[in-house]
Structures are given as structure tokens and as C-alpha cells.
C-alpha positions in Angstrom: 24.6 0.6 9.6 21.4 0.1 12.3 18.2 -0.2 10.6 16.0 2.3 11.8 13.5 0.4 14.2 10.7 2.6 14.2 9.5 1.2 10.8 9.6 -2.3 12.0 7.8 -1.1 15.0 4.9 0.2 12.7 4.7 -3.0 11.1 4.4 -5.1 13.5 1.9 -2.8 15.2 -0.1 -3.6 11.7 0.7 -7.1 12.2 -0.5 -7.6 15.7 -4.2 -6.5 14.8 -7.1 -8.5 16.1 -9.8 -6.8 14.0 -11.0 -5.4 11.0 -12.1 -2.5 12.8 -8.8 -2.3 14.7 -6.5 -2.2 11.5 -9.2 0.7 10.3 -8.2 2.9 13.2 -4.2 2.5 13.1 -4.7 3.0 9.5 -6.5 6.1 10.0 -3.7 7.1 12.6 -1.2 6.9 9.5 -3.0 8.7 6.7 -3.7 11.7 9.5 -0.5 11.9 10.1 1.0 12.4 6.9 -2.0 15.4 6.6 -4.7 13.3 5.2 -8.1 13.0 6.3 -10.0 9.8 4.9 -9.7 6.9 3.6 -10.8 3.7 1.9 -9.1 -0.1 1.7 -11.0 -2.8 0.0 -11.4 -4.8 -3.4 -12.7 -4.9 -6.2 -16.2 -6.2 -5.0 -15.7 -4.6 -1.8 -14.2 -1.4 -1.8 -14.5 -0.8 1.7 -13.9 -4.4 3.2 -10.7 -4.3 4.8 -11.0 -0.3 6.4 -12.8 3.1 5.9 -13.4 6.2 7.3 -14.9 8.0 4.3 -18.7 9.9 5.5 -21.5 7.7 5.1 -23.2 10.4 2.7 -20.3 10.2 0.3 -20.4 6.5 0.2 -23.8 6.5 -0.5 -23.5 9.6 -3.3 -20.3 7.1 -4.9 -22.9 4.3 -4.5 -25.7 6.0 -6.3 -24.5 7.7 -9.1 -21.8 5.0 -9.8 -19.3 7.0 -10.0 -16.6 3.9 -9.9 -17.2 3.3 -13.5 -15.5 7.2 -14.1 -13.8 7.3 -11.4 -9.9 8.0 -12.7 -8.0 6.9 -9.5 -10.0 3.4 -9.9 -9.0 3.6 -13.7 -5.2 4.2 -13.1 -5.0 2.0 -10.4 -5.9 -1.1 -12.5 -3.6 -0.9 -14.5 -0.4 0.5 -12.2 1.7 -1.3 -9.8 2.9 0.9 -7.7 1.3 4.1 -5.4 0.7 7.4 -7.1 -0.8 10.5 -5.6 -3.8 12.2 -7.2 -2.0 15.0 -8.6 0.3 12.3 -10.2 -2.3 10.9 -11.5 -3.8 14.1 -12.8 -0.4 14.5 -14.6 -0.1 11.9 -16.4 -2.9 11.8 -18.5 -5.6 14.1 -19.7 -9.1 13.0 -17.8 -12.7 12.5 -19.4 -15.5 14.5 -19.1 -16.7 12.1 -16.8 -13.9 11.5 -14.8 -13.5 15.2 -14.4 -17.2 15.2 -12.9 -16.0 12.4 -10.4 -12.8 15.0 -9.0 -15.2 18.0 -8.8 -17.4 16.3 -6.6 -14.4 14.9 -4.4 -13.5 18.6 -4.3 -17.0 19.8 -3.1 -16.0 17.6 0.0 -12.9 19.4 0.3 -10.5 16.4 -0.7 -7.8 17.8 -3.6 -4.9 15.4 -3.1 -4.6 11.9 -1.9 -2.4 8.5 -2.3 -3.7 5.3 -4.2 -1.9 2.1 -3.0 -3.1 -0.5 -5.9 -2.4 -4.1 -4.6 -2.7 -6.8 -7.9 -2.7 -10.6 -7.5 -3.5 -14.0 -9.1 -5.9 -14.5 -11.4 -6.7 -11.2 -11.8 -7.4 -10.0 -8.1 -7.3 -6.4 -7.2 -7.3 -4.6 -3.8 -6.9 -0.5 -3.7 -6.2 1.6 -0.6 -7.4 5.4 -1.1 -7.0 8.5 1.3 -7.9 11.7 1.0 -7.2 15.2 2.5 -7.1 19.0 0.8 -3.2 18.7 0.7 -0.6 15.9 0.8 2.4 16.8 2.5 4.5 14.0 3.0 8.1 13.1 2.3 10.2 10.5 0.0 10.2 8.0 3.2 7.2 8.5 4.7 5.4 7.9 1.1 7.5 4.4 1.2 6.7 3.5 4.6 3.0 4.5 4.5 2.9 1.9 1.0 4.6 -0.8 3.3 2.0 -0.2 5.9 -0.8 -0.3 3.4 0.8 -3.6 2.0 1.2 -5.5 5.5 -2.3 -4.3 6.4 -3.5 -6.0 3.5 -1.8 -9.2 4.6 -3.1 -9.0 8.1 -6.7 -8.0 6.9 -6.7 -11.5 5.0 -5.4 -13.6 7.6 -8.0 -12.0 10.0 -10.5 -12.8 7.2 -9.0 -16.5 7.3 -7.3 -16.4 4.0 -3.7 -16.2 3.8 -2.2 -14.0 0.9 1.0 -15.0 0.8 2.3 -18.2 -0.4 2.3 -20.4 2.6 5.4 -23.1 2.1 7.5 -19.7 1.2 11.5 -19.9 3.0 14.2 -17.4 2.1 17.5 -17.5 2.3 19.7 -15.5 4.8 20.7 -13.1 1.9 17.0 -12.5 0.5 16.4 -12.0 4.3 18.8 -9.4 4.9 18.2 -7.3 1.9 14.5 -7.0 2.5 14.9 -6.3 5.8 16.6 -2.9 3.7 14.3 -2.6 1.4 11.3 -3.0 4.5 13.0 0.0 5.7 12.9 2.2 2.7 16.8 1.3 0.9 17.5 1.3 -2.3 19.4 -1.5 -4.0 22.6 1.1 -4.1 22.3 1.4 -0.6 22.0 -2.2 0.4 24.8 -3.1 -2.0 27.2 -0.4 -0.2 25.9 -1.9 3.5 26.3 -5.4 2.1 29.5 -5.0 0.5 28.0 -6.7 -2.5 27.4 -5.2 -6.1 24.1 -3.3 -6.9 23.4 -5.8 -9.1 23.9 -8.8 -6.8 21.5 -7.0 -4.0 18.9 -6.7 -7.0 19.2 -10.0 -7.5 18.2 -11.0 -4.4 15.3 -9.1 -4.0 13.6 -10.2 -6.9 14.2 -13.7 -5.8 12.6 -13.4 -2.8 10.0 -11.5 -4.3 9.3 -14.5 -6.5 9.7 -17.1 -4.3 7.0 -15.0 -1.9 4.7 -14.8 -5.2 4.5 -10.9 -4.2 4.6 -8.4 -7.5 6.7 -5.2 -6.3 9.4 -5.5 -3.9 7.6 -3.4 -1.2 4.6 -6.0 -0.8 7.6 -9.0 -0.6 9.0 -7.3 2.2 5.5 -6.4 4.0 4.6 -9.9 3.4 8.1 -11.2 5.2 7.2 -9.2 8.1 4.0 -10.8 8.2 5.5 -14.2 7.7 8.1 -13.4 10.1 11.0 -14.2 7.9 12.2 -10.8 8.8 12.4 -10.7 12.5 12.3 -7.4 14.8 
């Protein structure tokens, strides 16, 4: 079966970015494309570092009012590992008076649904990636591709910035290689065991080596950082 090039394509577009501002503009290109309007992609101390689009006057309202000490996306973020929309989000727990305060003055903007991309690493780093629009609208692979473009954006924003996130003396073997080239491409581990003629369990197996061996935390930011690394090759 031929992998569909098109999502290799987008990632190395991601991967061939010369700027900060550059990566904010293709980024921009994605989330408006799956029918969202703004976004945010930062860290912890910066939540705006890597890209944003947001208005300037709802920055500084976020700013003054600290609202990222109630804000519920922030909250669930921290302590999930993979994306979520905001109406996910909404469901899966009951929000604060405070929190609720935060969403009803995202609304007055006109934002009512979005997608949180929460990137964790060593020693307790944090990264989030948050866009916004009045109604997501998006499918089951475009959600997984636009989290593997968030993920190699985050890898290209920190080698721009000089400091590699991936572990540097990382190697795969030809197996890990091929089954995140899949999983790049938005297969499950059923899928790639049926392409691979190997077991579902086998083709698990070699993702999460890979994944460990690239010190990555989910399987999607393994296989964004392999296309950074260009262990996977287009």
C-alpha cells in the first residue's frame, strides 16, 4: 500500500522553515483550513514564543486579568498527553466558576470550539499549541495530521531557536523506521501490522521502541521528530 505523500509533503514544508515568523504563517494556513481562526504556540513562560495570531487586545485582556491561572484548556492540558478539542474538554469535567468566566470571555470574541495540542518533556517542560474559531469541523485524519504538524513545528521552532529537542545520537532500526513512517501518516497499529505482514502486537512493539529510543512521549511526536531527524525520508 503507497503512503499517501501529501502528509509528508506538509511536514517537510514545516521542516524547511527559516523563521519564527515563517512557521507562524504555515501554521496559520493549517488551523484556517480545518475552519479555525487563531491561534497560539508557546511554553509555559512563553505562551506565544514559537507562533501566534491571536489580536493584540486579547492578549493584553489574557495578560491583565491573568486569566491563565483559570484558564481550563491551560488546566487540562497539563496534565494530558494527547490533543483534545474544547468541547472535549468541556465534557469531561464540570468547570469552576472561574474557569467558566475565562470561556465566556473567549466567546465574546466569537471563539466556541478549538484544538489543544499539549507537548510534555524532561524535567517537567511544557509547550501548548491553541487555536480557535466559532466551530471545529475537521475529520478523524485531518485532527491526526494537524497534531503531527503541530508536533514537527515544535521541533523545527527549537532548532531555529538553537536547541535541539530530540535526542541527538538517536538511530532506528529499519523496522521502527517503517512503522512510523505509518503511524506519520495517520495508521493504526492494526493497519501497519496488516501492511507489514507482522502481528498487531509486533508493529506496537516497534513503535514504542522507537518512541523511546527518540525520548519522545506519544507516538505522534516520535514520528514528527523522525521527520525532522530525517530517519524517515520523503
Amino acid at each position: 500500500m503507497k503512503r499517501g505523500l501529501h502528509a509528508f509533503d506538509r511536514l517537510d514544508q514545516v521542516a524547511r522553515t527559516e523563521s519564527l515568523a515563517d512557521l507562524s504563517r504555515l501554521l496559520q494556513h493549517e488551523a484556517v483550513a480545518v475552519g479555525f481562526d487563531v491561534l497560539a504556540f508557546g511554553e509555559a513562560t512563553d505562551p506565544t514564543r514559537f507562533a501566534n495570531t491571536w489580536p493584540e487586545d486579547w492578549l493584553s485582556t489574557y495578560s491583565e486579568l491573568g486569566l491563565v491561572e483559570d484558564d481550563p484548556l491551560v488546566v487540562d492540558a497539563v496534565t494530558r498527553a494527547g490533543p483534545f478539542t474544547w468541547r472535549e474538554a468541556r465534557r469531561r469535567r464540570k468547570v469552576s466558576r472561574r474557569e467558566q468566566r475565562v470561556l465566556d470571555l473567549v466567546g465574546e470574541h466569537g471563539w466556541f470550539d478549538g484544538y489543544c495540542v499539549p507537548i510534555h518533556g524532561p524535567n517537567g517542560y511544557f509547550a501548548l499549541s491553541v487555536m480557535a474559531g466559532r466551530e471545529a469541523a475537521f475529520s478523524a485524519q485531518q485532527r491526526r495530521m494537524l497534531h503531527m504538524t503541530v508536533l514537527q513545528a515544535h521541533e523545527r521552532a527549537n532548532q531555529i531557536l538553537g536547541r535541539p529537542f530530540a535526542r541527538p545520537d538517536a538511530t532506528l532500526t529499519r523496522r521502527q523506521t517503517d512503522c512510523l513512517a505509518f503511524v506519520a501518516d495517520g495508521y493504526s497499529d492494526a493497519d501497519i501490522a496488516e501492511i507489514l505482514g507482522i502481528s498487531e502486537t509486533t508493529a506496537r512493539f516497534h513503535v514504542d521502541s522507537a518512541r523511546r529510543r527518540l525520548g519522545a512521549r506519544t507516538r505522534a511526536q516520535a514520528a514528527a521528530q523522525a521527520v525532522w531527524r530525517g530517519l524517515i525520508r520523503l
